[in-house]
DOVEX-732493 format. One line per field, with one value per residue (C-alpha): z, y, x. Coordinates in Angstrom, 2 decimals, m for minus. Layout:
! DOVEX-732493
pz <- c(Z, ...)
py <- c(Y, ...)
px <- c(X, ...)
END
This chain:
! DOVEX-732493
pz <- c(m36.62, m34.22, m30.86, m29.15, m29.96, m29.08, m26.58, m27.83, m27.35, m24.96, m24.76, m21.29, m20.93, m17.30, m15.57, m12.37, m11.47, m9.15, m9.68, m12.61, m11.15, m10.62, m13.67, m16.06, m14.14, m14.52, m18.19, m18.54, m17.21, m19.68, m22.29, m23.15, m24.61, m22.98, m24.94, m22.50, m22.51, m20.14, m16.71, m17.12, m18.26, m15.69, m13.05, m14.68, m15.00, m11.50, m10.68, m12.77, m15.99, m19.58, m21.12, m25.05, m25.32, m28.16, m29.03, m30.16, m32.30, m33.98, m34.98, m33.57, m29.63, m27.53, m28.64, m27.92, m23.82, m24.35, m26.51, m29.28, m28.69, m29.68, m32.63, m34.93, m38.38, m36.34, m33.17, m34.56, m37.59, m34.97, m33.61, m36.79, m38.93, m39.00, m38.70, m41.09, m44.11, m46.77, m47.99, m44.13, m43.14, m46.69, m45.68, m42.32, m43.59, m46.08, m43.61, m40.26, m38.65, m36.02, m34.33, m30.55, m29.39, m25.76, m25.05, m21.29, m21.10, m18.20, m19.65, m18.03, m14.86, m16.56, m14.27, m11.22, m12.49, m13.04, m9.64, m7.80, m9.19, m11.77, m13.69, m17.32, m18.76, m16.56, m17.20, m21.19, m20.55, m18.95, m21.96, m23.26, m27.14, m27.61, m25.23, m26.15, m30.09, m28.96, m26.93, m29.90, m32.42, m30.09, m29.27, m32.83, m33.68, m30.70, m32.97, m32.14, m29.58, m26.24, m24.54, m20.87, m19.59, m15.84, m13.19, m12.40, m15.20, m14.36, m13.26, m15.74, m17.91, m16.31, m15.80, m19.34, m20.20, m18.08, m18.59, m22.30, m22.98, m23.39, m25.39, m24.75, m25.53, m28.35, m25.23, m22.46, m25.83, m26.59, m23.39, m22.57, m26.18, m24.75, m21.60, m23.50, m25.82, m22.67, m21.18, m23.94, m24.47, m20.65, m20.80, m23.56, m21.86, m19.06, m21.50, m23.55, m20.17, m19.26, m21.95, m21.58, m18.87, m19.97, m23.02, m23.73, m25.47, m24.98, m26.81, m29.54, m28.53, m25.09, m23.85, m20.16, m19.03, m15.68, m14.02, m12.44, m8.76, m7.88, m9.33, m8.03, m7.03, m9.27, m9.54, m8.32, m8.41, m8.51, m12.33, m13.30, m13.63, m11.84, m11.42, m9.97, m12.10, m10.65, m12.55, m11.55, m9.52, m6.01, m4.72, m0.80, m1.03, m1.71, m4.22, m2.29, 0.98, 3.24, 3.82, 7.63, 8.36, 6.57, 3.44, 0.37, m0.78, m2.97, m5.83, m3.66, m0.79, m3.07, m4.34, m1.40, 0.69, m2.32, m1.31, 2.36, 2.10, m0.26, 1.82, 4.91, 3.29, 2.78, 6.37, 6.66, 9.74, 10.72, 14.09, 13.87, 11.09, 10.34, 7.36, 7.26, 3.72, 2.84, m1.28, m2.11, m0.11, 3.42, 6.02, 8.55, 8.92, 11.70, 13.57, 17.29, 20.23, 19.64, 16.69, 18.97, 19.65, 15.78, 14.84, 17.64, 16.66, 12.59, 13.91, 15.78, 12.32, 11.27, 12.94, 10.83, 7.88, 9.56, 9.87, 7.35, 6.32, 5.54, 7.49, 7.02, 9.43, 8.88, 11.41, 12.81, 14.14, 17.98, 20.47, 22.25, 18.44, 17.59, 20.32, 19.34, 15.85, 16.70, 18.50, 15.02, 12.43, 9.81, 6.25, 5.78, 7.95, 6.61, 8.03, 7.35, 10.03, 13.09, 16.48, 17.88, 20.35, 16.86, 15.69, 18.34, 18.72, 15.20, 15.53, 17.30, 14.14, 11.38, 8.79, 9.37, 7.03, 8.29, 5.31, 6.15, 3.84, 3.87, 4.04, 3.12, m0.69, m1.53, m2.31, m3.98, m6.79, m10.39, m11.62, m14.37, m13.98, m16.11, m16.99, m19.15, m21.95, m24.64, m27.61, m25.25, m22.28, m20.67, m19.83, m16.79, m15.01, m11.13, m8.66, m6.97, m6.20, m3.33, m1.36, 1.90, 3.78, 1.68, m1.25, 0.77, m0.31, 1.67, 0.41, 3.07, 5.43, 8.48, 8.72, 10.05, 12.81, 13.46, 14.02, 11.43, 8.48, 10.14, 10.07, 6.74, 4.96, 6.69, 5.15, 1.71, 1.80, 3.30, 0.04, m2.66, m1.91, m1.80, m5.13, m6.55, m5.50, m2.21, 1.28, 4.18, 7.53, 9.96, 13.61, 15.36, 13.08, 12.22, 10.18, 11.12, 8.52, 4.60, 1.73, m1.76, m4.87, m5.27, m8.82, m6.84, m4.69, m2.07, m1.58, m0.55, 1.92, 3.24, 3.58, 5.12, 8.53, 8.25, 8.95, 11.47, 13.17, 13.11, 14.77, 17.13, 18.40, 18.43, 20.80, 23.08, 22.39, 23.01, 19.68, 15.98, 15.19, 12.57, 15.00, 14.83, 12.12, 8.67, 5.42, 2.28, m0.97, m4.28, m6.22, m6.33, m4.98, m8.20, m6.05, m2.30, m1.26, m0.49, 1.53, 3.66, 4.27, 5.89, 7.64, 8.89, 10.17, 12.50, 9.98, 10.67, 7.42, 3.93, 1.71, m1.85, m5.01, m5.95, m9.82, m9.92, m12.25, m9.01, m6.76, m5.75, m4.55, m2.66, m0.79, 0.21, 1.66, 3.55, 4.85, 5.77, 7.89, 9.52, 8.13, 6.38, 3.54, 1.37, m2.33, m3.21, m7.16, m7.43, m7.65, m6.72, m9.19, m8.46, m10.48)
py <- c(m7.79, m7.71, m6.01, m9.64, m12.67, m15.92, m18.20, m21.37, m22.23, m21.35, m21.94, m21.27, m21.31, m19.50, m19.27, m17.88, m20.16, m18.34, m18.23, m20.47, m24.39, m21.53, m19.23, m22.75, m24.64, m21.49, m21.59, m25.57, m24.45, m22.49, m25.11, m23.64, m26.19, m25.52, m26.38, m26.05, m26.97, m28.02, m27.37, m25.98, m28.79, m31.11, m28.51, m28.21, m32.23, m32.84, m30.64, m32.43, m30.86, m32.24, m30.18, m31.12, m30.61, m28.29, m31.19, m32.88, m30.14, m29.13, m32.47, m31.60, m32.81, m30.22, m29.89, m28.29, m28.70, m26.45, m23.87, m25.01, m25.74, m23.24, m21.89, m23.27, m22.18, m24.06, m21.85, m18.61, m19.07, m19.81, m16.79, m14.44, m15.50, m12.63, m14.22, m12.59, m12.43, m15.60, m15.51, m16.20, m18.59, m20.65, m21.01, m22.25, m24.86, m25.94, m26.34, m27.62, m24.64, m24.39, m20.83, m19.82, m17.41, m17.07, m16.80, m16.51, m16.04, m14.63, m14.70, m16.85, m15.07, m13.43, m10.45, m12.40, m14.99, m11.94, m10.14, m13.51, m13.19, m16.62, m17.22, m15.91, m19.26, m19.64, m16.16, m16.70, m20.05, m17.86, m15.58, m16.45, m16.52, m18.58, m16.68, m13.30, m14.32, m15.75, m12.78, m10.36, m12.41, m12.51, m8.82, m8.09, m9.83, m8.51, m7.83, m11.71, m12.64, m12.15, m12.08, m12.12, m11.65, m10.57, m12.53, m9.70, m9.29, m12.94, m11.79, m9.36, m11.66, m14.32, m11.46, m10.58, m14.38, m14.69, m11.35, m12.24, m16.00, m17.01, m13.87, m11.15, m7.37, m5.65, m2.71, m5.62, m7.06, m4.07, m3.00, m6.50, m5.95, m2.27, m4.07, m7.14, m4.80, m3.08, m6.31, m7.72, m4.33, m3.75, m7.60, m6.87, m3.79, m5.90, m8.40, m5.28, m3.80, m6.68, m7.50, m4.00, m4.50, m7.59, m6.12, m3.38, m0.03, 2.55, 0.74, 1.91, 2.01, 2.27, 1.15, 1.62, m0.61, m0.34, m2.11, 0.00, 0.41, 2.84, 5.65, 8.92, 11.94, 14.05, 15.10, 17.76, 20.12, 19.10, 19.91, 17.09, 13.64, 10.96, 7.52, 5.20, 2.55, 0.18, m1.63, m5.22, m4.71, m6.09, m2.88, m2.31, 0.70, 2.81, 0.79, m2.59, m1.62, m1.96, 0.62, 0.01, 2.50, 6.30, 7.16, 6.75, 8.22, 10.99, 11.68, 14.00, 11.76, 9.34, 11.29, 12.44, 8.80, 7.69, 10.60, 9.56, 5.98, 6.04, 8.64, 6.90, 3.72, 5.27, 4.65, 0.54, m0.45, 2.85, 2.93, 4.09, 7.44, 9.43, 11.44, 13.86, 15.16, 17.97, 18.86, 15.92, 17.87, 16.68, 19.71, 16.65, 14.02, 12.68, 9.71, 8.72, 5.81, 5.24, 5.36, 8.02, 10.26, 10.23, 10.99, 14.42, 15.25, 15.26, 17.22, 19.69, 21.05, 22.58, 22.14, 23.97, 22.58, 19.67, 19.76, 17.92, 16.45, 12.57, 10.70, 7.44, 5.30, 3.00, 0.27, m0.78, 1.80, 1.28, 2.89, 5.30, 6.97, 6.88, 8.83, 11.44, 11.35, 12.00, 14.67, 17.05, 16.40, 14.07, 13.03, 9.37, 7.43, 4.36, 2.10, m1.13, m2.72, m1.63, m3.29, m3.66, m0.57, 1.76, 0.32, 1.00, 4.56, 5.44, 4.06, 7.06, 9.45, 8.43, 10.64, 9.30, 7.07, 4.02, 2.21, m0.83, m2.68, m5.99, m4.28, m0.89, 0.05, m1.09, 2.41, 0.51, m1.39, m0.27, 0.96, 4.04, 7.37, 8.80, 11.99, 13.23, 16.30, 17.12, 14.82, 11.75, 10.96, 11.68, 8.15, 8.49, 5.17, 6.74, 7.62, 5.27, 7.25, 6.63, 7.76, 6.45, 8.22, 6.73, 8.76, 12.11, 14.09, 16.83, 19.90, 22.21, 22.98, 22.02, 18.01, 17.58, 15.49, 12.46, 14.00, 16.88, 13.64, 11.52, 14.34, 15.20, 11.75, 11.99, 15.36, 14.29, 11.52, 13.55, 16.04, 13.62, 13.26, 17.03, 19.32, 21.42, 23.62, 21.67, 23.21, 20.75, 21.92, 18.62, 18.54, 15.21, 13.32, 15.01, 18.20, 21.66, 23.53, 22.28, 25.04, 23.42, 24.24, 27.56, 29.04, 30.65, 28.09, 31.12, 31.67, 28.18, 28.51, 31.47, 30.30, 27.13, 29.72, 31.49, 28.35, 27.50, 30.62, 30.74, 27.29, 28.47, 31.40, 29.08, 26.75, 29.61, 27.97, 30.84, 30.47, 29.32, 25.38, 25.91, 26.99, 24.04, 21.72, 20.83, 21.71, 19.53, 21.16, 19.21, 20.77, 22.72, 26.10, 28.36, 31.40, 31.73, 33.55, 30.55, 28.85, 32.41, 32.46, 29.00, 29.53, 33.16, 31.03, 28.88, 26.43, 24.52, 22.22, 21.53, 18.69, 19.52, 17.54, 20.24, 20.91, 25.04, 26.74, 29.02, 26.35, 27.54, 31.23, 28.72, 26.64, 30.06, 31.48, 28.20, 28.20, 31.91, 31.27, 28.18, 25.73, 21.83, 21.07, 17.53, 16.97, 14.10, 14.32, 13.69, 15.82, 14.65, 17.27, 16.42, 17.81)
px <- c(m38.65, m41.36, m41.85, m42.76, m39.64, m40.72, m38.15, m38.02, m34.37, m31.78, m28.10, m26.15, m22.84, m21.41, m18.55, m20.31, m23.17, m25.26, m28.74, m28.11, m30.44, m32.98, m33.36, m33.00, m35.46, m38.26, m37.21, m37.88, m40.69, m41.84, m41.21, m37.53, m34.87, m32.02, m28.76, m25.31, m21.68, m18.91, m19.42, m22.75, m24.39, m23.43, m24.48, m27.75, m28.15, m27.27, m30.33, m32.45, m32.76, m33.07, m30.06, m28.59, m24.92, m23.90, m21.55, m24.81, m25.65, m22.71, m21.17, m18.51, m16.68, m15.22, m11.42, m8.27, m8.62, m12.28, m10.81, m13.05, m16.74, m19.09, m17.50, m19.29, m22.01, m24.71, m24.43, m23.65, m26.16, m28.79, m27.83, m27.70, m30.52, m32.76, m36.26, m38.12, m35.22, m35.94, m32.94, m31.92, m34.40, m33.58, m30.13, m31.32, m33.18, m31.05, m27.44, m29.86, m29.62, m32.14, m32.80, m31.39, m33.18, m31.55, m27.93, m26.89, m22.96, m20.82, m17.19, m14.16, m13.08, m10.50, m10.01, m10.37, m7.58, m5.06, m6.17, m4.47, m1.56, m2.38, 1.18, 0.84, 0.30, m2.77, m4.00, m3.82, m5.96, m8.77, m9.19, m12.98, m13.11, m16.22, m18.36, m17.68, m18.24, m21.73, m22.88, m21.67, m23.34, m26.91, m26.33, m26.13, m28.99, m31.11, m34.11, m34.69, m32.57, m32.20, m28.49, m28.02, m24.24, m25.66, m26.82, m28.74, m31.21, m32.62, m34.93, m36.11, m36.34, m38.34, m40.53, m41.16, m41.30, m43.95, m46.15, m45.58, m46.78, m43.02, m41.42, m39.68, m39.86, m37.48, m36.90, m35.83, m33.41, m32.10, m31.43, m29.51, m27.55, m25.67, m25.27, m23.85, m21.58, m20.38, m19.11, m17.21, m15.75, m14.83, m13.37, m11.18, m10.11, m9.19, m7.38, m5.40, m4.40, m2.81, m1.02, 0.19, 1.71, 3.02, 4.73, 7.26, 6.52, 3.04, 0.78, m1.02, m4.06, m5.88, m9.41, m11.02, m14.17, m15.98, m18.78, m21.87, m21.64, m24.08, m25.36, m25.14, m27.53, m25.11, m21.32, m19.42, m22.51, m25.99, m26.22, m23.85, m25.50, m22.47, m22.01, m19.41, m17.92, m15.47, m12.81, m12.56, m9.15, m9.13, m7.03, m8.61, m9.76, m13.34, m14.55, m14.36, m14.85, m17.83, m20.58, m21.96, m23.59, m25.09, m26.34, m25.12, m21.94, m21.56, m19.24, m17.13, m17.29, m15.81, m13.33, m11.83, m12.31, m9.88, m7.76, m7.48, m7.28, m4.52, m2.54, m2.73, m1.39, 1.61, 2.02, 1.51, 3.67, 4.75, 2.42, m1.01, m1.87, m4.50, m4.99, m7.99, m9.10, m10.71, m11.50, m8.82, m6.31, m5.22, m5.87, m3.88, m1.95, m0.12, 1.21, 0.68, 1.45, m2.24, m5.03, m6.53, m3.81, m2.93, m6.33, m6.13, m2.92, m4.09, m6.83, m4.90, m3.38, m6.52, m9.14, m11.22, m10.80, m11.56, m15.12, m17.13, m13.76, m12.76, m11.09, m9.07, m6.60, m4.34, m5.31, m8.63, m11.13, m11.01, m14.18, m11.51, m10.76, m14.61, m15.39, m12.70, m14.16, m17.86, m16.73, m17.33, m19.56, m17.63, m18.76, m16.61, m14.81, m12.56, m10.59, m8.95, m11.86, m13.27, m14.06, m17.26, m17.28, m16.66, m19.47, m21.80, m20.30, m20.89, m24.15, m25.33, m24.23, m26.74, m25.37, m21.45, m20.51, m18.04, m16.31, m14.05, m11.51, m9.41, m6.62, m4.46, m3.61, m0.07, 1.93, 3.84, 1.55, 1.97, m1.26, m1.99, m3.52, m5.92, m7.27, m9.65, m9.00, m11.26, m10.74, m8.68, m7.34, m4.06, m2.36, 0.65, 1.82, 0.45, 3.27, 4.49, 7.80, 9.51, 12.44, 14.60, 17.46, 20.31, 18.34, 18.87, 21.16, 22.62, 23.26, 24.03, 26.59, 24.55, 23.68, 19.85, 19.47, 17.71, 14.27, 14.03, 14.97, 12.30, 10.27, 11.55, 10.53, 7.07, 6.29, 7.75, 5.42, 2.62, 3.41, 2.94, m0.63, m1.13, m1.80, 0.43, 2.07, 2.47, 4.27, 4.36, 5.49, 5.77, 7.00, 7.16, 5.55, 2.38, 1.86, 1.45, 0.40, m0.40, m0.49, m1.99, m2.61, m1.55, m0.05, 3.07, 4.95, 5.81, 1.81, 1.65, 4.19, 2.80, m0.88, 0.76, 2.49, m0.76, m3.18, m0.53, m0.45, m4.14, m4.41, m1.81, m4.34, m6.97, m5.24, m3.96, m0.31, 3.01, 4.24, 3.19, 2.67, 5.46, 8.47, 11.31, 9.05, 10.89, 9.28, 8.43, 8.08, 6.94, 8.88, 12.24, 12.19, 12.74, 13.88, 14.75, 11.88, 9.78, 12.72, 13.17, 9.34, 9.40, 12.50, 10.85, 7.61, 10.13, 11.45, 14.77, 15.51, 13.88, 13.30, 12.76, 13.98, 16.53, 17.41, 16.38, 18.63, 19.04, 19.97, 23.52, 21.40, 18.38, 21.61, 23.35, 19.85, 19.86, 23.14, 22.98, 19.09, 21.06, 18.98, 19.31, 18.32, 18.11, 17.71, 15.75, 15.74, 12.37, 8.91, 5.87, 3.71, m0.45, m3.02)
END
């Protein structure tokens, strides 16, 4: 092995084409035989190109509708032979095995075929098994071979072609290898996921593959080197949405525009929402006639908290709500789209960030959750849990009315989204105070009346945000001390998912404050 490898021969093989007539023609150029298959050749004949089929090589015709072509002693032992082993270059001579010293792969669109929706026959069809063995056998052998599985390195190594009278360098081939290893391993993570979820039982094992999409200043502190690594899904959200305007994001602007985004699509065809997010935690949420109104009213629950905050809506940004926005500084704004007037108001804020999507995140899809812990990963299916009225269950002697269960189901919803322990007083639709992630489920509801009373005072208003709102708790109410705080800050009925061994004493402290309360028989526990 030598620092310089000559490129003599190439064989390309792509699913995605782009770039492909150019970065072929600028190898011809260089006096590169280009061997191809499929598809690929006839794109690269139609431009013009003197291509060989690896039919021609092997001996052997494409079979089995494509599933066999390149698997084959010719290719792969043009791929292996180490260059400077006799033993190697014997065998070479003696089977016909002439050297490759170029692969260029991208893998059959796979994860693309899946994200549609492709029936499972068609799905199975688009699992590569020729093109992964290729770029493992190159990658392998990358003291001699170059293996390009990115559209984006091209370029790089046209460069190094060209700078290096037609070879490349062992840094630029091993570099390409850990990038080629990634991608096989990230496409059979996307292949064993699926199958996953095809099949019954935990499986055995579990793999997780991403894709670089940017890399960041640092993490969480400025210590902690970050990047963000998207997984191939077409979920609307942060990692497919569109950056207009600001600089880049951060790793906690990403965090909590996840956050937002997927609270606020809990709220698809409900009227316009707003959800404002501060440390992963919403500090508002509301509803309104208009985008605008929901967006004040969200504000209105803490407007403290506010500042610097995310914020995401569930329908297109409109100018009247920009101009509300930009009325405090703001880190992220997303929205599924935004009108022309938005545009031009955010414009004036240079440091705002405006992401738009397709679309909202369905609540609904089945996805997994998954958490780090030294020595593996914690593997949950993500919550997805929802409830309607005819899943209420009463439990005490007064009924609720219409508004405080409207009111209720909005706060449960809003209290999903919100770490543990999680107290969510609502009135008409937006919330009025939020206590999170406190160790005793009381504190929470207290720091919940406090914010409210503080917001109260800050607005001038009679009497606390809290007085006549419902309350949403995560999780059962172990004692009744929690329930008798909210119902002291102005609370008239409760939604918690019942199933305390103390209950029965949690009911009667209920019924004796004059309040409603509804089981749901689910928690909603975030960590």
């Amino acid at each position: 092995m030598t620092d310089l490898s000559p490129v003599r021969r190439a064989l390309i093989s792509v699913s995605d084409k782009t770039g492909l007539v150019a970065f072929a023609t600028a190898l011809a150029g260089q006096g590169v035989e280009l061997l191809s298959t499929g598809g690929t050749a006839r794109a690269l004949r139609e431009a013009g190109l003197t291509v060989k089929d690896v039919s021609e090589v092997t001996g052997f015709p494409e079979m089995m509708d494509g599933r066999v072509k390149t698997l084959h002693p010719v290719v792969h032992g043009g791929l292996l032979a180490l260059r400077d082993n006799d033993d190697h270059v014997a065998a070479m001579t003696e089977h016909a095995i002439a050297p490759i010293d170029l692969v260029v792969v991208n893998l059959y669109p796979f994860e693309d075929t899946v994200a549609k929706g492709a029936p499972y026959a068609e799905v199975i069809e688009n699992i590569d098994i020729g093109g992964p063995a290729m770029i493992r056998s190159a990658a392998k052998n990358h003291g001699f071979v170059t293996v390009v599985v990115d559209v984006a390195d091209y370029d790089a190594v046209l460069a190094e072609l060209s700078a290096n009278d037609g070879h490349t360098t062992y840094a630029l081939r091993q570099r390409l290898a850990q990038t080629a290893y990634a991608r096989t391993a990230a496409y059979d993570t996307a292949v064993s996921t699926w199958m996953a979820g095809e099949a019954e039982g935990t499986p055995r094992r579990r793999t997780f593959g991403g894709a670089l999409a940017q890399t960041l200043r640092y993490g969480e502190n400025p210590h902690q080197a970050a990047a963000f690594y998207t997984d191939g899904s077409a979920r609307p959200g942060v990692a497919t949405a569109t950056q207009h305007q600001g600089k880049e994001l951060s790793y906690n602007n990403i965090n909590d525009t996840d956050a937002a985004f997927e609270l606020v699509s809990e709220f698809a065809g409900q009227g316009p929402a707003c959800a404002i997010i501060k440390h992963a935690n919403p500090c508002g949420v509301a509803t309104g006639k208009t985008l605008a109104q929901a967006y004040t009213r969200a504000f209105d629950c803490d407007r403290t908290s506010a500042f610097g905050g995310i914020i995401a809506l569930n329908q297109p940004l409109d100018g009247e709500t920009a101009e509300a926005i930009s009325g405090i500084f703001t880190e992220v704004v997303i929205a599924p789209g935004a009108d022309a007037d938005a545009i031009e108001v955010f414009g004036k804020k240079k440091n705002l960030r405006l992401l738009t999507t397709d679309g909202l995140a369905d609540p609904a899809a089945a996805a997994l959750a998954v958490k780090q812990v030294s020595g593996g990963f914690l593997v949950q299916d993500k919550d997805v849990g929802r409830i309607a009225r005819d899943d209420l269950k009463v439990v005490t002697k007064r009924q609720p009315t219409e508004q405080e269960l409207a009111d209720m189901l909005f706060a449960w919803t809003v209290a999903k989204h919100v770490k543990s322990n999680a107290i969510i007083y609502v009135k008409d639709g937006a919330t009025v105070g939020v206590g999170a992630g406190q160790m005793s489920r009381v504190d929470s509801t207290r720091i919940a009346a406090r914010k409210a009373e503080d917001m109260a005072e800050a607005m001038d208003l009679p009497a606390p945000l809290t007085q006549g709102s419902v309350v949403a708790s995560d999780a059962f109410f172990p004692f009744a001390d929690g329930l008798i705080t909210a119902a002291e800050a102005g609370a008239t009925a409760l939604i918690q998912p019942g199933g305390s061994m103390r209950d029965d004493e949690v009911i009667a402290a209920a019924d004796a404050a004059g309040l409603a309360m509804v089981f749901t028989s689910m928690r909603h526990f975030r960590h």
